[in-house]
C-alpha positions in Angstrom: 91.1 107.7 109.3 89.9 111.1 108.7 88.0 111.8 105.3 90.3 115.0 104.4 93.3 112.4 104.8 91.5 109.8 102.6 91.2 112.8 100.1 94.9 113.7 100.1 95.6 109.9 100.0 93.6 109.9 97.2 95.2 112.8 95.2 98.7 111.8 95.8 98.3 108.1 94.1 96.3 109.4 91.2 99.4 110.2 89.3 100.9 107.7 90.2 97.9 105.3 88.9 97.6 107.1 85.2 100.9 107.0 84.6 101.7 102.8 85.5 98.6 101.9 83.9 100.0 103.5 80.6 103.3 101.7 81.4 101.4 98.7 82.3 99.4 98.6 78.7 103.4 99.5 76.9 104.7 96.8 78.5 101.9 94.1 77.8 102.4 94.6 74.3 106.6 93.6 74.7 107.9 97.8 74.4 109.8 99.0 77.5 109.9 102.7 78.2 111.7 103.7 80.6 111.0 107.3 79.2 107.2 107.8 82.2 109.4 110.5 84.0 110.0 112.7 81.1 106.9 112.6 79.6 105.2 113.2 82.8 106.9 116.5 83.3 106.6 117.6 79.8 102.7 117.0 80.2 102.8 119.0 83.3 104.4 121.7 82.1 102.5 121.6 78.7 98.9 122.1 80.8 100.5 124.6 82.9 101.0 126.7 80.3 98.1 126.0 77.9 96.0 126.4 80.9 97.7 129.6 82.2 97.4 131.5 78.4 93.7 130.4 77.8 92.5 130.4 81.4 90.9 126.6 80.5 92.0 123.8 83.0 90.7 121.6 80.6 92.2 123.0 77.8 95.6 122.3 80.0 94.7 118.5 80.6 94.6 118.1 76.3 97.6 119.8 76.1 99.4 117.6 78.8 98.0 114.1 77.1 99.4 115.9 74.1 102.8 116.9 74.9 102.7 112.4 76.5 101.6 111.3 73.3 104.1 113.8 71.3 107.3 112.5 73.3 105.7 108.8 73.2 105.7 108.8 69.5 109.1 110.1 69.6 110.3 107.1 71.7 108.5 104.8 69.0 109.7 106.3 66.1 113.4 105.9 67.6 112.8 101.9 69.2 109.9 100.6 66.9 111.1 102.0 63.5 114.3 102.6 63.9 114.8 99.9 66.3 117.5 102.0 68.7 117.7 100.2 72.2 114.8 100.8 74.2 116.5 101.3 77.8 118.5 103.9 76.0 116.0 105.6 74.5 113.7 105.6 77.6 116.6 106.8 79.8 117.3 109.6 77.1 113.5 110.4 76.6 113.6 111.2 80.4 116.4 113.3 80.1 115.2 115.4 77.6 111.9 115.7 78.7 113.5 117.6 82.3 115.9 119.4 80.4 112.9 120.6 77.8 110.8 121.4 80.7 112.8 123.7 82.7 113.7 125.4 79.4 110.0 126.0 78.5 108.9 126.5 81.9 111.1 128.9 83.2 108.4 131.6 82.5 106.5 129.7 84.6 107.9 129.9 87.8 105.9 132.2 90.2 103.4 132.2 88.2 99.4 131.4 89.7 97.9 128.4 88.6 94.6 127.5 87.2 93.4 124.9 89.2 91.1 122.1 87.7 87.8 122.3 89.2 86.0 119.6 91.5 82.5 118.4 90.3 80.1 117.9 93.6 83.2 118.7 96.0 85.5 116.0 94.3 88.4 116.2 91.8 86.8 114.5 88.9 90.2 112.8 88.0 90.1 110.3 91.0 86.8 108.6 89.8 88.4 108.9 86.6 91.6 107.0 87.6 89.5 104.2 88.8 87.2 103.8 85.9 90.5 103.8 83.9 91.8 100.7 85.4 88.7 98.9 85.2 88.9 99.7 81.1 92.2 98.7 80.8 91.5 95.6 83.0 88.4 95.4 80.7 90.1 95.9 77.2 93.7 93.6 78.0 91.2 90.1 79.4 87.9 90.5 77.8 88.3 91.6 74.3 90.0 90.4 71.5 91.8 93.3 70.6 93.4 93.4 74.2 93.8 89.7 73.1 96.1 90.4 70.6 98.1 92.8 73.0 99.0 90.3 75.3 99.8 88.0 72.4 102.2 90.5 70.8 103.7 91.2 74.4 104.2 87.5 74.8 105.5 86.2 71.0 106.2 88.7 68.7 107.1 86.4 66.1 103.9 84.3 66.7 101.7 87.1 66.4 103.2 88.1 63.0 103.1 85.0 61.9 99.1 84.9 62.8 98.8 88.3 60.7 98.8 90.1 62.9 100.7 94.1 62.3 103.6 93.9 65.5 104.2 97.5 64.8 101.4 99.2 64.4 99.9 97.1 67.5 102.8 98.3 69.8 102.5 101.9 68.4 99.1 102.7 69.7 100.1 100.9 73.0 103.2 102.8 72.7 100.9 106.4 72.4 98.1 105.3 75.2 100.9 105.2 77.8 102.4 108.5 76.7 99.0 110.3 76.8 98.0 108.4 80.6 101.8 109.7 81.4 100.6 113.3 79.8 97.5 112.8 82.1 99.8 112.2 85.2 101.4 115.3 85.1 98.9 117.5 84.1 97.2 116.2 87.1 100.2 117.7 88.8 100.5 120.9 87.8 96.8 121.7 87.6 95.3 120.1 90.4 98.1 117.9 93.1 100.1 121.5 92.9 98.6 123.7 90.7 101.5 125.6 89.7 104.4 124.9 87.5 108.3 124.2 89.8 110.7 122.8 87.9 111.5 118.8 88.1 107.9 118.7 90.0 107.3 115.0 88.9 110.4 114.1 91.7 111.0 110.8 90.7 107.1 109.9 90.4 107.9 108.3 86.8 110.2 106.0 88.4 107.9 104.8 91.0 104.9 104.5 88.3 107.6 101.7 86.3 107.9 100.3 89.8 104.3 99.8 90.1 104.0 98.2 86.9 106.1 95.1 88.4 104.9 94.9 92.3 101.4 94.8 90.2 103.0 91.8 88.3 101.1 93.6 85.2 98.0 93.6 86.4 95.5 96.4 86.2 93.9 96.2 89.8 97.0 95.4 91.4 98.4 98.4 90.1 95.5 100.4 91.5 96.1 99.4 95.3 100.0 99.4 94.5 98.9 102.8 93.9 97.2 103.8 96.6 99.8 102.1 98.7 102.5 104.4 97.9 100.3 106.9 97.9 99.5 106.6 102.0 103.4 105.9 101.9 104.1 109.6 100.8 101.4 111.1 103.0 102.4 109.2 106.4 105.7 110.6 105.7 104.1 114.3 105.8 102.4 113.4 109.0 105.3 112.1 111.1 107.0 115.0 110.2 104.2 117.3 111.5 103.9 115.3 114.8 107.4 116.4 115.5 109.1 112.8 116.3 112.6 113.6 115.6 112.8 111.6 112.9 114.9 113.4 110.2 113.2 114.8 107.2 115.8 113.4 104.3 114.6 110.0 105.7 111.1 110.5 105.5 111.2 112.2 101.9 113.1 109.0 100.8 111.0 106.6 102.3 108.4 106.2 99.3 111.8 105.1 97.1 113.1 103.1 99.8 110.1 101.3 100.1 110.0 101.0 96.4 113.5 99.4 96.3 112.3 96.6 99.0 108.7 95.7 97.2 111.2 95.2 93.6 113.7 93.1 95.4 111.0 90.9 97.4 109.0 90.7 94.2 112.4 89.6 92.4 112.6 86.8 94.1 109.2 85.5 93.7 110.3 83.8 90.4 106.9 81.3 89.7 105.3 85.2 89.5 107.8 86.9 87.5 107.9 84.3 84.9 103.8 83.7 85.3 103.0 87.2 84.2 105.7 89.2 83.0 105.3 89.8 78.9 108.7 87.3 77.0 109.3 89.8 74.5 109.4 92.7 76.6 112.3 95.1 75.8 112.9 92.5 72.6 113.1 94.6 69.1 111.0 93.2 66.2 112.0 93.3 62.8 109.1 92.0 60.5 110.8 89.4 58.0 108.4 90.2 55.6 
């Protein structure tokens, strides 16, 4: 396969990676946001425009994991203190996060990006994505704090009743996947297509939660998951340029069609799902004392 394909590969799963390992760490500790899509689009509006008033790139990536962690901690103020339903409050954390975006960003539109910068000919985000995922991997199996994760993700109750603070464990697992979410669309805005377009994220959020479960939440898995869909996307570019008839609405859909078939084959592998996935998840906790 030629290198510049590899490359483009490459750059079209990285958003896809930062934004289900986030997911992936949120959903080890029992919290389901459903909300990756609209914090994705507010971090890649939010480095758009930071970048495009200071002329920084980098500048625009903090302001992207900032905008994820600022919608993230809305979402666990709402589900973790207030305890509202969490697949409502995902589903309206997207929704506000597109409407927000094509309200701030409509100054946006037309306007040149500032594109992140490659260090020794390569985006410095890849690398990044991979070293990410090796952390996470890292932190949720070999330490005792991603110990505790797992544990809180699995029995609430049990890890409150250990002494362990439910709350304050889920809200910094809560925050890390809204700033890898921020990181996800900054990465789109400032370097996949450095520009702002309204609703740019196109579903990517969805597929990220997706990922979370072909990977069976597990940090490596979701990196090849990843890169799977990732050559998914791209083939779909390349058969259209080879001129095979095939019709274009088909082969933009095929990365959510093949998205839809990986959930329901996974479904039904149930000694997996019931192996791996976290028992509290989407269960609300209400410390007793």
């Amino acid at each position: 396969m030629d290198s510049g394909v590899i490359f483009i590969i490459l750059t079209a799963a990285t958003p896809l990676l930062f934004a289900a390992l986030g997911e992936l760490v949120v959903e080890r500790s029992g919290v389901l946001n459903l909300g990756v899509e609209g914090m994705m689009v507010m971090g890649a509006v939010s480095g758009f425009g930071a970048a495009l008033y200071t002329g920084s790139p980098w500048l625009g990536l903090l302001a992207a994991i900032a905008a994820g962690m600022v919608m993230s901690l809305l979402f666990g103020v709402l589900t973790l203190t207030l305890v509202s339903n969490q697949v409502a409050t995902g589903l309206a954390l997207t929704l506000l996060g597109l409407g927000l975006s094509g309200q701030i960003g409509e100054a946006f539109v037309g306007q040149p990006g500032v594109k992140l910068p490659s260090i020794a000919g390569i985006d410095p985000l890849i690398p990044f994505a991979v070293v990410l995922t090796a952390a996470v991997s890292w932190f949720l199996f070999r330490t005792k704090w991603g110990l505790v994760v797992r544990a809180v993700g699995d029995s609430h109750a049990s890890a409150h009743a250990l002494g362990y603070d439910v709350i304050k464990v889920r809200y910094a697992c809560v925050l890390f996947g809204g700033a890898c979410s921020g990181i996800a669309g900054g990465y789109l805005s400032l370097v996949y297509t450095p520009q702002w377009i309204e609703n740019m994220t196109s579903g990517r959020g969805w597929i990220a939660l997706a990922l979370v479960v072909f990977a069976s939440w597990l940090p490596w898995r979701v990196l090849l998951g990843a890169y799977l869909f990732g050559t998914i996307s791209i083939l779909s570019f390349v058969v259209q340029t080879k001129g095979w008839g095939i019709p274009a609405q088909f082969l933009n859909s095929l990365p959510y069609l093949v998205t839809i078939a990986v959930l329901v084959i996974i479904s039904g592998n149930r000694v997996m799902m019931r192996k791996n996935t976290p028992a509290s998840l989407g269960r609300p906790f209400v410390p007793d004392r």
